[in-house]
C-alpha positions as CSV (number, residue, x, y, z in Angstrom):
1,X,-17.6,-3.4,-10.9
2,X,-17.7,-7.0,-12.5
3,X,-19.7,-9.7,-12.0
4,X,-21.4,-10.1,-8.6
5,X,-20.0,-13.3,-7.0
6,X,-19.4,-14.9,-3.4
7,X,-16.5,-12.6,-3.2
8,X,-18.8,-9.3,-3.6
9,X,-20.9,-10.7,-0.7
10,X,-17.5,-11.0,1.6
11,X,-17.0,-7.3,1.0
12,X,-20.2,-6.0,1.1
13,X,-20.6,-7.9,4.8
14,X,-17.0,-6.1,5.5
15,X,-18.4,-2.7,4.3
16,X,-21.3,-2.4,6.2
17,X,-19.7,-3.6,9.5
18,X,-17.2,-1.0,9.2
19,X,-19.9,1.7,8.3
20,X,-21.8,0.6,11.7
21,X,-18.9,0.6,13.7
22,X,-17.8,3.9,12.3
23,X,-21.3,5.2,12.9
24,X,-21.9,6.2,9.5
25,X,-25.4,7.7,8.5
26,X,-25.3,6.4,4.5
27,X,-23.6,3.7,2.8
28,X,-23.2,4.2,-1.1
29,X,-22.3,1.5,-3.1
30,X,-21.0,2.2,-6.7
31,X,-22.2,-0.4,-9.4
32,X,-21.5,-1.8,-13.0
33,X,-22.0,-4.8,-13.5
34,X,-23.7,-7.4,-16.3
35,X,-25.2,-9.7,-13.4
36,X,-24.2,-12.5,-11.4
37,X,-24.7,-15.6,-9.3
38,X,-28.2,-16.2,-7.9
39,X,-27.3,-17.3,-4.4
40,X,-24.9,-13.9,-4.2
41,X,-27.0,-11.4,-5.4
42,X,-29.8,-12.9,-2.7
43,X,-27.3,-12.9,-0.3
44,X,-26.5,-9.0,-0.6
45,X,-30.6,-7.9,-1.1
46,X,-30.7,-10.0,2.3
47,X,-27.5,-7.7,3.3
48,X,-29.0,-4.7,2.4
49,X,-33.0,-5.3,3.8
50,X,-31.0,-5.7,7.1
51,X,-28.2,-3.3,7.2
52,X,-28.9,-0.7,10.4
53,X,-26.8,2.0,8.1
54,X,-29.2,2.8,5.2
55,X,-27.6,2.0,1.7
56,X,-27.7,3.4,-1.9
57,X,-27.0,1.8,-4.7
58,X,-25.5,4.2,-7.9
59,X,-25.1,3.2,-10.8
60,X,-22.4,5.2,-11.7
61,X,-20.2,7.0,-13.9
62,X,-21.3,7.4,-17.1
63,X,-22.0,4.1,-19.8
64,X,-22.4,2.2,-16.9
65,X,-25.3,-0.4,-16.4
66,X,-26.9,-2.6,-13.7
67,X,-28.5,-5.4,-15.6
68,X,-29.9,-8.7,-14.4
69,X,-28.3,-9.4,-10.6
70,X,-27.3,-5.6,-11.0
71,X,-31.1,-4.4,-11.1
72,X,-31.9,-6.8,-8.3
73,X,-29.5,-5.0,-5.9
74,X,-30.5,-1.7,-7.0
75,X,-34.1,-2.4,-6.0
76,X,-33.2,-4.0,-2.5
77,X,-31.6,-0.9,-1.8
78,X,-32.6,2.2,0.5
79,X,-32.0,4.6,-2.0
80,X,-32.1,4.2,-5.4
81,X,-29.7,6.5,-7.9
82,X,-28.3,6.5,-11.4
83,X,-25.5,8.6,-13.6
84,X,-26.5,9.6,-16.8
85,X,-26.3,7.7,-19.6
86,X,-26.6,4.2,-17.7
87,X,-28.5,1.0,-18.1
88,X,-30.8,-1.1,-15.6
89,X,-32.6,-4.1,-16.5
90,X,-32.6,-7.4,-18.5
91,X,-33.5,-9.5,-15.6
92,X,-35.0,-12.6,-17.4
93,X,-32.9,-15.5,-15.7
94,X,-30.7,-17.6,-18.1
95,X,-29.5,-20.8,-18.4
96,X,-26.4,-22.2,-20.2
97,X,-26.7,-18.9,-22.5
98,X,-30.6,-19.3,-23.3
99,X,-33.0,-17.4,-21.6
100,X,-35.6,-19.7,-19.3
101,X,-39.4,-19.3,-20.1
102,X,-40.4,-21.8,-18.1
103,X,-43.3,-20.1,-15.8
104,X,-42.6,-21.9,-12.2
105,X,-38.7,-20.0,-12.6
106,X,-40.0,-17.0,-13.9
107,X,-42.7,-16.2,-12.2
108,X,-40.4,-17.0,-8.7
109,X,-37.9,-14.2,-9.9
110,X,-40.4,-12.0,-10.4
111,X,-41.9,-12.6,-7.0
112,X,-38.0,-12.2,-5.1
113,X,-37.8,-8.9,-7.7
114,X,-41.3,-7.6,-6.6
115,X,-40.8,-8.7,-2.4
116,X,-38.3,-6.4,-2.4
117,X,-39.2,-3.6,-4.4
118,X,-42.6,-3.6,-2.3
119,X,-40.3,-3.0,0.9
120,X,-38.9,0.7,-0.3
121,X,-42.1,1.8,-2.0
122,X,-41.2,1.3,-5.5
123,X,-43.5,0.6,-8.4
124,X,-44.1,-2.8,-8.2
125,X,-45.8,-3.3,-12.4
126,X,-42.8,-1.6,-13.4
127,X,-39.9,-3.9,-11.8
128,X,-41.6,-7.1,-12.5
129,X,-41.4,-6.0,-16.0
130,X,-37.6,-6.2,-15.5
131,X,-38.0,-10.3,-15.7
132,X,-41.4,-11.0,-17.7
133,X,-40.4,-8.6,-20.4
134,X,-36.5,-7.5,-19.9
135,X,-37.3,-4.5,-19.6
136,X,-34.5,-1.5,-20.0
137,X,-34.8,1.7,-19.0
138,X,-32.8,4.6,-18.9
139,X,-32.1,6.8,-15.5
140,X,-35.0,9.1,-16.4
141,X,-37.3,6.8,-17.5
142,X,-36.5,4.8,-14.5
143,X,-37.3,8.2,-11.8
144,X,-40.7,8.8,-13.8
145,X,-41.7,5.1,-13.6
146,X,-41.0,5.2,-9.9
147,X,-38.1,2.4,-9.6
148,X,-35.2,4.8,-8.4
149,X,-35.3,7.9,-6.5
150,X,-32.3,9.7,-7.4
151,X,-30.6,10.5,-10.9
152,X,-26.8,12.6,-10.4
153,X,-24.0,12.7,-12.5
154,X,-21.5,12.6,-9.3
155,X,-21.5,11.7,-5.7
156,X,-21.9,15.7,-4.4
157,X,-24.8,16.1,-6.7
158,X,-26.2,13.1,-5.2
159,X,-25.4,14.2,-1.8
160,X,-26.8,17.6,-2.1
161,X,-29.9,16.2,-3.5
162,X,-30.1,14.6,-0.4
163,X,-30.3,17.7,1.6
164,X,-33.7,18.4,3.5
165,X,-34.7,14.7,2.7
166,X,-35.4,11.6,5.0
167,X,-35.5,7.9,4.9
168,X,-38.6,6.6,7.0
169,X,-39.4,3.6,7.5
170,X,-43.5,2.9,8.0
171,X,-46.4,1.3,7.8
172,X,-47.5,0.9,4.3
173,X,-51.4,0.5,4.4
174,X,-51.7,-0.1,0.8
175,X,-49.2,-3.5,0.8
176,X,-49.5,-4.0,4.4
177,X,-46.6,-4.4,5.0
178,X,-43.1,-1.8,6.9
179,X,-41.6,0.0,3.8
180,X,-38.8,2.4,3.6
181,X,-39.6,5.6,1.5
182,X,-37.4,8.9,0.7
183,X,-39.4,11.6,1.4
184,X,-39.1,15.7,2.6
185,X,-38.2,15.7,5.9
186,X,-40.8,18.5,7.1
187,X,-43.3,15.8,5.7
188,X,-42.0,12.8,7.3
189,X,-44.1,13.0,10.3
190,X,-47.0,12.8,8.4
191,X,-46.6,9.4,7.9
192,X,-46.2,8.1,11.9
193,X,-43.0,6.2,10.8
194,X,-41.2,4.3,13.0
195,X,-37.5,4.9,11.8
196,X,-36.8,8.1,10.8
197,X,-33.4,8.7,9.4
198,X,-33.1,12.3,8.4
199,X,-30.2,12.9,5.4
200,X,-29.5,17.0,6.1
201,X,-25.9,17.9,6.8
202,X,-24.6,14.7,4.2
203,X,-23.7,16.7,1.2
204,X,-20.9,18.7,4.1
205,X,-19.6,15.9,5.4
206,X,-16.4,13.7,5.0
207,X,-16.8,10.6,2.8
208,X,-15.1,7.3,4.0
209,X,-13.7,6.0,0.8
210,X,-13.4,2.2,1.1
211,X,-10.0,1.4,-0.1
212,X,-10.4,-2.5,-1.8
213,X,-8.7,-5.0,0.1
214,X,-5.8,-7.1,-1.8
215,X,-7.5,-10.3,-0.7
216,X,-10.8,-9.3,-2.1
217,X,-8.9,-8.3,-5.9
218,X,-6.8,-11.7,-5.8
219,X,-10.5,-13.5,-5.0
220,X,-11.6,-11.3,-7.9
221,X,-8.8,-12.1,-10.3
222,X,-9.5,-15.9,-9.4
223,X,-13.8,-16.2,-9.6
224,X,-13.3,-14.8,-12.8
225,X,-15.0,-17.5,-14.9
226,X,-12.4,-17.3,-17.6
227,X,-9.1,-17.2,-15.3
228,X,-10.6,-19.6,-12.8
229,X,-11.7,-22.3,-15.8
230,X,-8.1,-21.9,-17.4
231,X,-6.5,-22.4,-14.3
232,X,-8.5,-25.6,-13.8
233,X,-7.4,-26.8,-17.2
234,X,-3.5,-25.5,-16.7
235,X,-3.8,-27.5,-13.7
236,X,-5.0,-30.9,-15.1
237,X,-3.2,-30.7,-17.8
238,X,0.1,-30.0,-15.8
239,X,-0.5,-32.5,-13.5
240,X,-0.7,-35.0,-16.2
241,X,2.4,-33.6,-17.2
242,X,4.0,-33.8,-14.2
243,X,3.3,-37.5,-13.4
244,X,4.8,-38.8,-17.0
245,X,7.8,-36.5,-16.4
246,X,8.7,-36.0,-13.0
247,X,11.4,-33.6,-11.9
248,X,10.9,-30.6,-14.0
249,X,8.4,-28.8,-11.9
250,X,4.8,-29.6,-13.9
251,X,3.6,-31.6,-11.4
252,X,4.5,-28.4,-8.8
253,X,3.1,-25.8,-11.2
254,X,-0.4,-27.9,-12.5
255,X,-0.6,-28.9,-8.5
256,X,-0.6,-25.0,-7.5
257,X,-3.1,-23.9,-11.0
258,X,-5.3,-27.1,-10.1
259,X,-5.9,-25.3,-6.6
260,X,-6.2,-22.0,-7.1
261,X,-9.1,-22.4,-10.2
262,X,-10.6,-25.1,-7.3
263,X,-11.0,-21.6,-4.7
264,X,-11.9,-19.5,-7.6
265,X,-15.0,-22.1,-9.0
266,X,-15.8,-22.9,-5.1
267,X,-16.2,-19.2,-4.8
268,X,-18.5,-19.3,-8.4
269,X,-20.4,-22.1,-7.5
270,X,-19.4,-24.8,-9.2
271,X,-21.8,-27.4,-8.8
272,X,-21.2,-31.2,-8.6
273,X,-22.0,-32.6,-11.8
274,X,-19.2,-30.4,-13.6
275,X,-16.8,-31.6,-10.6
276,X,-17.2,-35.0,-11.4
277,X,-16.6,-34.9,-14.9
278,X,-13.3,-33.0,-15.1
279,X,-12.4,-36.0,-12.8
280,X,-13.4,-38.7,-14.7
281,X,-12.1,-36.8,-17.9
282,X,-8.6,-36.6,-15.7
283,X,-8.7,-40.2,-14.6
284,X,-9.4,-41.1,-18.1
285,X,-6.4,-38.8,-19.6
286,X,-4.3,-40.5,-17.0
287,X,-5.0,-44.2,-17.7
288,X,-4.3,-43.0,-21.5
289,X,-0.9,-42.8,-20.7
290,X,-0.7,-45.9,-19.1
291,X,-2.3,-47.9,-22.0
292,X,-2.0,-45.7,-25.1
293,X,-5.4,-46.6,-26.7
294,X,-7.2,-43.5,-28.3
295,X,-10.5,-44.0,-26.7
296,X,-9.3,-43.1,-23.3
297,X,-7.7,-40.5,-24.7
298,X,-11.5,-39.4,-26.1
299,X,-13.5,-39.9,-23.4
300,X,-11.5,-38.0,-21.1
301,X,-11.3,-34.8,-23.7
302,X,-15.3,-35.2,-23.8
303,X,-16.0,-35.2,-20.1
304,X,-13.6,-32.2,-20.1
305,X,-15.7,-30.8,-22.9
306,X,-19.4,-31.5,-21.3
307,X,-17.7,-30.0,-17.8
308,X,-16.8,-26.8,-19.3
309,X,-20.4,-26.6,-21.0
310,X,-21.6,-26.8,-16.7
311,X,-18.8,-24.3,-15.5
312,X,-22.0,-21.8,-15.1
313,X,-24.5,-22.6,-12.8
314,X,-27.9,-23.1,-13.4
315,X,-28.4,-19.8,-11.2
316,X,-26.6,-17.2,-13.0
317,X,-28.4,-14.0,-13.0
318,X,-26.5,-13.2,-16.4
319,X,-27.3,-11.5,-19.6
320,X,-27.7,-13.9,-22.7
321,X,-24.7,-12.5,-24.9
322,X,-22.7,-12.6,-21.6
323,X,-22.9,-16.2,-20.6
324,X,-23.1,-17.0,-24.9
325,X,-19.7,-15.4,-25.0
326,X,-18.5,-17.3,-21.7
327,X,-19.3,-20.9,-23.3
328,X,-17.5,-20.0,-26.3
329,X,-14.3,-19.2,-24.7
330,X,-14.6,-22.3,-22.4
331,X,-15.1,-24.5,-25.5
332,X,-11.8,-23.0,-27.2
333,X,-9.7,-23.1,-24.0
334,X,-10.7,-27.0,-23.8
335,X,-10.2,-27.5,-27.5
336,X,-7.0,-26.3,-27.8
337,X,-5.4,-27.5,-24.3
338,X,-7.2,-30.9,-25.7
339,X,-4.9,-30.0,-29.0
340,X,-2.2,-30.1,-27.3
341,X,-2.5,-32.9,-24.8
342,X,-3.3,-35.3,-28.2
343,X,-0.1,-33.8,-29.5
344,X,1.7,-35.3,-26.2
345,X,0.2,-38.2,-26.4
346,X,0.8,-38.9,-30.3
347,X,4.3,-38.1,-29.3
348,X,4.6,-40.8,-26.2
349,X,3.0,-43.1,-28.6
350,X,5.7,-42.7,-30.8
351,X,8.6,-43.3,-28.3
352,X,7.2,-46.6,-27.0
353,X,6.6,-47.8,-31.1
354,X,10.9,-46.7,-31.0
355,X,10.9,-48.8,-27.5
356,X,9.0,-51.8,-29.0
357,X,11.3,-51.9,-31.6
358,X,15.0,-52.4,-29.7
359,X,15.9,-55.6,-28.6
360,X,19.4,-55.4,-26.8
361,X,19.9,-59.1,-27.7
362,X,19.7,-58.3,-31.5
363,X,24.0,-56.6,-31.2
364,X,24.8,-59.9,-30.3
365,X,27.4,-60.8,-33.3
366,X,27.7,-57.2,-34.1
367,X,31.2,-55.5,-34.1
368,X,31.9,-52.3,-33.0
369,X,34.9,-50.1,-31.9
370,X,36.0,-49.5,-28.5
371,X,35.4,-45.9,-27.4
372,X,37.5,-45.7,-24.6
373,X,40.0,-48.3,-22.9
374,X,37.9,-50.9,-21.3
375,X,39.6,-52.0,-18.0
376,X,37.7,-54.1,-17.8
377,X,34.6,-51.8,-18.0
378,X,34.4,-48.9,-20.6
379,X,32.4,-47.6,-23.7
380,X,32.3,-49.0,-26.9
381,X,30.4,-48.0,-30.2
382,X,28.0,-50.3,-32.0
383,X,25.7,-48.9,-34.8
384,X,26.7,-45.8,-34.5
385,X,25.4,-45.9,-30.5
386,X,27.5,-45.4,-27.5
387,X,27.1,-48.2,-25.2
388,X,28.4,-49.0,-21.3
389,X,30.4,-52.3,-21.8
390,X,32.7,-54.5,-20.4
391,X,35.2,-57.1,-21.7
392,X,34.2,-60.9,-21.6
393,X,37.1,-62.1,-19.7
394,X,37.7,-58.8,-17.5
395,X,41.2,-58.3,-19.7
396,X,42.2,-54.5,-20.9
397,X,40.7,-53.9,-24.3
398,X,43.1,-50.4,-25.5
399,X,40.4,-47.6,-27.0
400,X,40.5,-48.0,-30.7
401,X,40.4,-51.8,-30.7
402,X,37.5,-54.0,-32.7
403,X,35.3,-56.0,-30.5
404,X,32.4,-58.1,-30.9
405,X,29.5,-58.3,-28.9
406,X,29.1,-61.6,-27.2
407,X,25.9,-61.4,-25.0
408,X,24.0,-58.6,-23.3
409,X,23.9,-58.0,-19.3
410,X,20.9,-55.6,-18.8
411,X,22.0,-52.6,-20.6
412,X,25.7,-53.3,-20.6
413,X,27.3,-55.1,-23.7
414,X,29.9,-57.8,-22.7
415,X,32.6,-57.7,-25.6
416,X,35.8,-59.0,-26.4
417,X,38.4,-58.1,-29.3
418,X,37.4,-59.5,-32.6
């Protein structure tokens, strides 16, 4: 469930090594998903075409929906098998929330949707229609057009639709090439296969649930483009922080966030040019506070702008209104954190102005009271400010006395009694 990511291919490796050790005879994946990364979802149709424990793909319960990367891995699978009521298709590729029309991209999809489909007997016209034309289709529409095999509500109706059926795996003289197909196991000799993996006996047998590892649904939590891209920001924006005002613990927190959104985008595929602006935007925001000119401040907040605009990959295998809605939540998240950092930096601004205005050597004259009883060090209070001081001659001025600064010593008044 989610989108398909480098963290899905960790777990689907991990899945079917266990099923292969176990010696399981079927490996059914659950899927809902609105698409994913390119380089993932090839990774797991590769995973799948050489998986020795055959695998189905369900799209399953109810309302759920396999589009773009979803449909990919539905039609690299063995079997083939869909709830009521759920969705496949929408495979044109996108780009930064448009859809690509370019022919060279398109037609390559098509041709990584068709290689597959071509290697479990499916109907080729129909699946490249899934890219050229986005095609949808529902899970009946989808069994008569000959893309899925399968349509149950649960997993014992799937199993027991199973029953007295067989995956082969033979020569296909029509492609020319070894396909797998689902057929009746009294017929499956018919076609001199060369793998016969006969499915009788599955709908009585003991399921392996695979229980989620934690690590997978922390890596989960962080390739989350949302989480990992506010992360990023929290930890820029804390490290900044951090380095004006050491010792309160931004600079720990904005430390940890900056690393943790850096394994979640790794994992996501962050590529290089997006990298390389968020650290010139955080160079720039740095060398803001150093010099207080504006512009640095702007060109930082811009690179952090035009980096969030290349958070996803030119390879996303996501529907339109899913990556649209993804950009416009990056964009606010770097508006307002960009809000707030020109708020900090307005208010540094200010101090230094209050900075550049005190001159120490401006109380010289000015008379005051003695706060406590200097001997020969003490406080005193001079415009209304409580200053270290000491007396000019090193005598005992008694607390309560007027005095009168006579020159400065760093940040300590010397005085004597006026």
């Amino acid at each position: 469930k989610g989108e398909i990511t480098r963290s899905t291919v960790y777990m689907v490796q991990e899945v079917l090594m266990s099923a292969m050790q176990a010696g399981s005879r079927l490996v059914v994946f659950y899927i809902n998903t609105p698409g994913g990364e390119l380089g993932a979802v090839n990774e797991i149709m590769n995973l799948f075409e050489l998986s020795w424990v055959p695998v189905c793909v369900f799209v399953s319960p109810f309302g759920s929906t396999a589009w773009s990367g979803g449909t990919y891995l539905l039609m690299a699978s063995h079997i083939a098998a869909m709830s009521s009521g759920t969705v496949i298709g929408s495979c044109q590729p996108v780009m930064g929330g448009q859809p690509i029309y370019d022919p060279k991209y398109v037609n390559a999809m098509a041709a990584l949707m068709v290689a597959h489909v071509r290697l479990h007997s499916r109907n080729e016209t129909v699946a490249s229609q899934f890219v050229y034309v986005n095609l949808n289709l529902l899970p009946e529409q989808a069994k008569e057009s000959g893309v899925i095999e399968l349509v149950a509500n649960s997993l014992p109706e799937l199993l027991s639709k199973l029953e007295g059926k067989a995956l082969i795996q033979y020569m296909n003289n029509e492609t020319g090439t070894f396909s797998w197909r689902l057929v009746e196991e009294e017929d499956a000799e018919s076609y001199n296969p060369v793998r016969t993996v006969s499915l009788s006996g599955l709908s009585g047998s003991y399921p392996l649930l695979y229980p989620k590892p934690v690590k997978y649904q922390v890596l989960d939590f962080l390739v989350n483009p949302y989480v990992a891209y506010s992360l990023l920001m929290l930890g820029i924006f804390g490290l900044i922080i951090g380095i004006k005002t050491p010792g309160y613990g931004a600079e720990v927190g904005g430390s940890i966030s900056l690393l943790l959104s850096l394994l979640g985008l790794g994992v996501l595929g962050l590529n290089v040019a997006a990298i390389l602006l968020f650290l010139l935007g955080f160079t720039l925001l740095i060398l803001e506070l150093k010099t207080g000119t504006s512009v640095l401040a702007i060109g930082g907040v811009v690179c952090l702008v035009l980096g969030s605009l290349m958070v996803v990959p030119a390879g996303w295998l996501f529907t339109q209104s899913f990556v649209q809605s993804l950009t416009t939540v990056l964009l606010t998240i770097s508006g307002l954190l960009a809000a707030f950092f020109g708020f900090l930096v307005y208010k540094v601004s200010e101090i230094r102005k209050l900075k550049s205005g005190f001159d120490p050597e401006a109380l010289i004259g000015v008379e005051g009271l003695a706060k406590t009883t200097l001997n020969p060090r003490g406080q005193v209070l001079i415009k209304g400010e409580v200053w270290s001081a000491r007396s000019a001659d090193n005598s005992t001025i008694p607390a309560g006395s007027k005095v009168k600064v006579v020159r400065v010593s760093g940040l300590t008044l010397i005085v004597e009694k006026s």
